[in-house]
C-alpha positions as CSV (number, residue, x, y, z in Angstrom):
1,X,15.4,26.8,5.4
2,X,16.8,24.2,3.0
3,X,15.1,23.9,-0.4
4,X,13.4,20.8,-1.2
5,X,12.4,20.0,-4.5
6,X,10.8,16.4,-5.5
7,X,10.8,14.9,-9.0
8,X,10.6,11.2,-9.9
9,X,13.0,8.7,-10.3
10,X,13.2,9.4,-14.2
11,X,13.2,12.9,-14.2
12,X,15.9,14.6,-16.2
13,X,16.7,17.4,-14.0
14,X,18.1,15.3,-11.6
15,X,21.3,16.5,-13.2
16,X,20.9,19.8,-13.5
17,X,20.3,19.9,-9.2
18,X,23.0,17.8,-8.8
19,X,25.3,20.3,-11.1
20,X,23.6,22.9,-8.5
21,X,24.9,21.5,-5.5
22,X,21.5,19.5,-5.0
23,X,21.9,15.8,-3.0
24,X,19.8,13.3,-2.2
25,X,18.1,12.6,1.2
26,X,15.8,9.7,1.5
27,X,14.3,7.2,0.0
28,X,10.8,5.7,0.2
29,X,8.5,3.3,-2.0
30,X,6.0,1.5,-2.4
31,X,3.6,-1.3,-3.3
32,X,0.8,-2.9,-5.4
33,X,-2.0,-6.0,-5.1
34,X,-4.3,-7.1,-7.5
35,X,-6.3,-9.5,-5.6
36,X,-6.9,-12.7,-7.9
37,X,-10.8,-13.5,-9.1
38,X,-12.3,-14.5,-7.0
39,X,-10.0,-13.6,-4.6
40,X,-7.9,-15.9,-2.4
41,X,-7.6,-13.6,0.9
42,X,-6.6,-17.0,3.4
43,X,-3.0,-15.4,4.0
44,X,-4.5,-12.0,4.8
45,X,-6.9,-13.5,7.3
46,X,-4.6,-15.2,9.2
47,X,-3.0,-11.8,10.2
48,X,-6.6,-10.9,12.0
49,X,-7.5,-14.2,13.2
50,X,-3.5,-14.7,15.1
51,X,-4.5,-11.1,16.7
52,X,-7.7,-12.3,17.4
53,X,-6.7,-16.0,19.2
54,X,-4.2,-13.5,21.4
55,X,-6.8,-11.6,23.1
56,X,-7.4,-8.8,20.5
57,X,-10.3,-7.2,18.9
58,X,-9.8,-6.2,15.5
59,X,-12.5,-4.5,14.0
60,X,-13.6,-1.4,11.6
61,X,-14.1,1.5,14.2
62,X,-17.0,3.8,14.4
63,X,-16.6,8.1,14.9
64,X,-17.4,7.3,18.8
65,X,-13.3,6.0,18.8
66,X,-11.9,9.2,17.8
67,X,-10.8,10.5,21.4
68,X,-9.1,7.3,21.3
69,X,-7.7,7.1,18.1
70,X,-6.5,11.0,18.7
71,X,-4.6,9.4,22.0
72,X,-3.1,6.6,20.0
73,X,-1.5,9.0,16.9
74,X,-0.5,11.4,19.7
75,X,1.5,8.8,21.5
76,X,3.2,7.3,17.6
77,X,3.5,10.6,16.1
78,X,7.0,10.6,17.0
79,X,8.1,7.2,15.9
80,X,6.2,8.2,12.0
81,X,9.3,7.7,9.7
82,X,10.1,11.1,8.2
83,X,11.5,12.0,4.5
84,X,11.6,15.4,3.0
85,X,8.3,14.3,1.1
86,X,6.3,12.3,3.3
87,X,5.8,13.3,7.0
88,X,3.4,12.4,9.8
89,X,2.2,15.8,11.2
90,X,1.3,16.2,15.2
91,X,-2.4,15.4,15.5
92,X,-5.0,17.4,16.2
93,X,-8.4,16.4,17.7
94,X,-10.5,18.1,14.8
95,X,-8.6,16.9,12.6
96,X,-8.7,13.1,13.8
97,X,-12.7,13.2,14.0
98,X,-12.4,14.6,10.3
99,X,-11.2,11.2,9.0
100,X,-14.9,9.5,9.8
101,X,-16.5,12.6,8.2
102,X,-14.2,12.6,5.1
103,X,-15.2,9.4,4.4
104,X,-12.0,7.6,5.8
105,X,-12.4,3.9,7.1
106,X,-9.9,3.6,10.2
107,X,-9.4,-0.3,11.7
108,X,-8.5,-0.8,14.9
109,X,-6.8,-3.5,17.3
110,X,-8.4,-3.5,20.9
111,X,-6.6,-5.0,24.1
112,X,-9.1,-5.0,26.7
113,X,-10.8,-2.2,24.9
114,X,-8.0,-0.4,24.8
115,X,-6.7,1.1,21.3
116,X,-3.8,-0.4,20.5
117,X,-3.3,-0.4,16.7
118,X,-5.1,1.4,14.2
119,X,-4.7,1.7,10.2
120,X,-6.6,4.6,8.0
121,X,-7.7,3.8,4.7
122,X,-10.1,4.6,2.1
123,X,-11.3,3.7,-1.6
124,X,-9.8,6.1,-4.3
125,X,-11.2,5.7,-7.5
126,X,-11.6,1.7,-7.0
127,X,-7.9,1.2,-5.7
128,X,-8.0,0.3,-1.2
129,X,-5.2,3.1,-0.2
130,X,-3.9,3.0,3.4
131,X,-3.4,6.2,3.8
132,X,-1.1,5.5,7.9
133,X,-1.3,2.9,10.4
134,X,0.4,2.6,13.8
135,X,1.1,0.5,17.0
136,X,1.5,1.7,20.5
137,X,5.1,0.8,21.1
138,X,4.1,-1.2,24.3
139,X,2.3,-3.7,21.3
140,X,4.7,-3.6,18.8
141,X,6.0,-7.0,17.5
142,X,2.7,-9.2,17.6
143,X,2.0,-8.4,14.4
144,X,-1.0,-5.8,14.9
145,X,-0.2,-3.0,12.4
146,X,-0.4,-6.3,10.0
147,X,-3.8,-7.3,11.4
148,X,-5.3,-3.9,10.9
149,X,-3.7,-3.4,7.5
150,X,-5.6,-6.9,6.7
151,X,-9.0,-6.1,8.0
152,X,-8.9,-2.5,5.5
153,X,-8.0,-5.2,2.7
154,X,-10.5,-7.6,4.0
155,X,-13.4,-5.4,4.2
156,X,-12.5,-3.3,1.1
157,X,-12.1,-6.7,-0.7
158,X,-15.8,-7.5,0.2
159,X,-17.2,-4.4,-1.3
160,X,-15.1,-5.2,-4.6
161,X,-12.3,-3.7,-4.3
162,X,-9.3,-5.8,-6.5
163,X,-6.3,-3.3,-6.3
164,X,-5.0,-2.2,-3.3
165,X,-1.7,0.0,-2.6
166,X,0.6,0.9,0.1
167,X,3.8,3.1,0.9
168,X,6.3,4.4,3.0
169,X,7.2,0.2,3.3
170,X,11.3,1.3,3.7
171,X,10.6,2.5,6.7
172,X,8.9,-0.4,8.3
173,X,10.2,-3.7,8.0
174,X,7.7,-5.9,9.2
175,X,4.8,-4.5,7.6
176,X,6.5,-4.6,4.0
177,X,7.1,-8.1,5.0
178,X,3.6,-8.5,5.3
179,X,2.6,-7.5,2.4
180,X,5.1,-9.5,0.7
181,X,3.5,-12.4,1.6
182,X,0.4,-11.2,0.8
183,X,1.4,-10.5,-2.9
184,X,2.3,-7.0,-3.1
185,X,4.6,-6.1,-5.6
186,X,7.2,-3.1,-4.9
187,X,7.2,-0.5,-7.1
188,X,11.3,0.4,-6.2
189,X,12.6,-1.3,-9.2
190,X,16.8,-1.2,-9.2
191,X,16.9,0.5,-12.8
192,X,14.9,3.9,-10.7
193,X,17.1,3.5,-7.7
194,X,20.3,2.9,-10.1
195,X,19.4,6.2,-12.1
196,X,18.7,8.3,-9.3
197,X,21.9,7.3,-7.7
198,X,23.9,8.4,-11.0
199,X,22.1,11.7,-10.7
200,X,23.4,12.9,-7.6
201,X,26.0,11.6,-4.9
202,X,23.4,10.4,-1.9
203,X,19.9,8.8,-2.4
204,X,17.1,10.4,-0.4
205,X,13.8,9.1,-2.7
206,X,10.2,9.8,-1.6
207,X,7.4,8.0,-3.4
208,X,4.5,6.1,-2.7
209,X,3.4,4.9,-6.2
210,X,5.6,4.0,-9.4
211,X,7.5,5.8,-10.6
212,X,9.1,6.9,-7.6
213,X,9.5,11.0,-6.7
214,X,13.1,11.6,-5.3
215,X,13.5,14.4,-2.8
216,X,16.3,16.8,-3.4
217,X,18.2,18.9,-0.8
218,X,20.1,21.4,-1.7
219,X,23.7,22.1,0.7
């Protein structure tokens, strides 16, 4: 099996891995709001209320949608973006009704009652975290994974929640676009990146917070 080590972006020993035949393998990041006070949350809205004027129901979901929600990740599981750090493991149905008694919030998009889109956060030590989110690939590209990411926001926002953060946003395009225009800042500043790419010969970086943790593979 190939040996993995992590570090962040700063760390030293990036060298010394490199010097024993260590290379980079991926590369993640990720992001940070602080909501203003009071905070302006129009832009976030909009995400739910464009799902909402297409037919969808977007809404915090209750233990009773586990079944469903165990369907849903069973069905993304393979489309999770995978680094030597972070990785979406298969499901199981246990585990997916742990979430609700963990104290998890999930948020969920409903076509017809249907789940369609679903995002899993919770509130560490005052910060909103989304801990995954996914769309069923027949959904994709209406801008769902954005409306349940906005309702975690929305709802954590309301019980006073002012810094939220999110990761893995590489990987996925339009969600980091979304949070873009919601005022997230990226925590993949070029001097990390730079650095890390002068420490070994390929980049393969694996973090959700700054600084960033790079994920080493060894030949």
């Amino acid at each position: 099996m190939n040996d993995v080590q992590i570090i962040r972006a700063e760390d030293a020993r990036g060298i010394a891995f490199e010097a024993d035949g260590y290379v980079l393998v991926g590369e993640s990041w990720g992001a940070r709001l602080r909501l203003s006070e009071p905070p302006d949350l129009m832009k976030i809205r909009q995400a739910v209320m464009r799902a909402e004027q297409s037919g969808i129901t977007v809404q915090e979901l209750p233990v009773e949608y586990a079944d469903a929600l165990y369907d849903l990740e069973l069905a993304n599981n393979a489309d999770y973006p995978y680094t030597p750090a972070t990785f979406q493991v298969p499901p199981e149905r246990d585990a997916i009704r742990g979430l609700w008694q963990s104290g998890k919030r999930i948020f969920g998009a409903l076509d017809g009652g249907v789940l369609v889109a679903a995002a899993v956060g919770q509130i560490v030590d005052g910060v909103g975290d989304n801990d995954f989110a996914s769309v069923l690939e027949s959904h994709r590209g209406r801008g769902l994974g954005a409306a349940v990411a906005a309702l975690s926001i929305l709802t954590f926002a309301a019980e006073g929640v002012r810094m939220f953060s999110a990761g893995e946003l590489q990987s996925m395009p339009p969600v980091s676009a979304s949070c873009s225009r919601w005022g997230f800042t990226s925590k993949n500043d070029g001097g990390a990146i730079r650095e890390a790419e002068r420490a070994a010969s390929k980049c393969a970086v694996s973090f959700h917070a700054t600084p960033a943790p790079i994920g080493f593979l060894s030949q």
